[in-house]
Structures are given as C-alpha cells and as structure tokens.
N, C-alpha and C positions, 0 to 999 in steps of 0.2 A: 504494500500500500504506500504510496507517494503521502509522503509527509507536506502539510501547509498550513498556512496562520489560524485556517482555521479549527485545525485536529489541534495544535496547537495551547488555542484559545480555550477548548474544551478542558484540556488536564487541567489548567491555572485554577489554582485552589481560591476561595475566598479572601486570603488575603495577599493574591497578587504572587503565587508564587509556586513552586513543583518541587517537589519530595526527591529525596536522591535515586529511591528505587522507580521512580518513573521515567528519571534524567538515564538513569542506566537501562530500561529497558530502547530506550531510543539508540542507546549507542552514545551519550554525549559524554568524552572526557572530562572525568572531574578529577580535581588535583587538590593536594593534600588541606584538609581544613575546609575539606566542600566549594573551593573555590573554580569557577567556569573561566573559560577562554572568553576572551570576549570575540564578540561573535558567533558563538555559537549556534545561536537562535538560527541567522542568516544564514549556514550552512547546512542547517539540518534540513530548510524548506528545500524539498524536491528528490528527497533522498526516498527510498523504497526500503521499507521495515515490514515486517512481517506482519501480516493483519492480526494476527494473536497479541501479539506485544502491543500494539496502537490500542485495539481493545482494551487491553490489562491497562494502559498508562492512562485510558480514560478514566477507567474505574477506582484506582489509585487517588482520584480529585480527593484533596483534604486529607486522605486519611494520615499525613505525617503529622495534621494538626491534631486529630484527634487522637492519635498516639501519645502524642507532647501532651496534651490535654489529662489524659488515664494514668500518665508517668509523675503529674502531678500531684493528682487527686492519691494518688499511693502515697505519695513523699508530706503530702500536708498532711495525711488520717493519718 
C-alpha cells in the first residue's frame, strides 16, 4: 500500500503525535532517545508498506497515550 498525508493523518494521535511502535511498523528510523531524521515524514509519502502494517499503524492511534496514561494510574495508586 502507497503511503500518503493522508494514511498518515489517520495514525496522528490526539495530541499531534505517533507512538514509536507505529513509526516502526512504517519503516521510519528512529535514533537513540526516540529522536527522527528530519524529514522523515516527506520520504515516507509514496513509499509501498504492506497493507497489514498500515492497518496495524492505524489502529495503534493513541494507544502510546493510553499506555502513558495506565503507567501512571499504577505509579500514583
């Protein structure tokens, strides 16, 4: 499946942002400290990923917040 802004658009969680495990189903390198190339956005559009992974990276929306969220609610109870 051809990646574009707006499969893209779709993972972007609520606050503007994507999960490492959805950045790695795509293929985008990520370097130490979770930090991205810049650019990266602009090279992923047009690239061909496997229809399974696109699906997974949609599904993925939020869930690193709600992770962060449950990791919390542990550490304050």
């Amino acid at each position: 499946m051809i990646i574009t802004e707006h499969i893209l658009e779709q993972g972007l969680s609520c606050k503007g942002a994507y999960g490492k495990k959805q950045l790695e189903l795509l293929k985008v390198p990520i370097h130490e400290g979770f930090r991205l190339i810049k650019g990266w956005k602009f090279g992923l559009i047009g690239t061909n990923i496997p229809k399974e992974d696109v699906k997974r990276f949609i599904e993925l929306k939020d869930a690193h917040i709600k992770n962060n969220q449950q990791m919390s609610l542990f550490l304050d109870g």
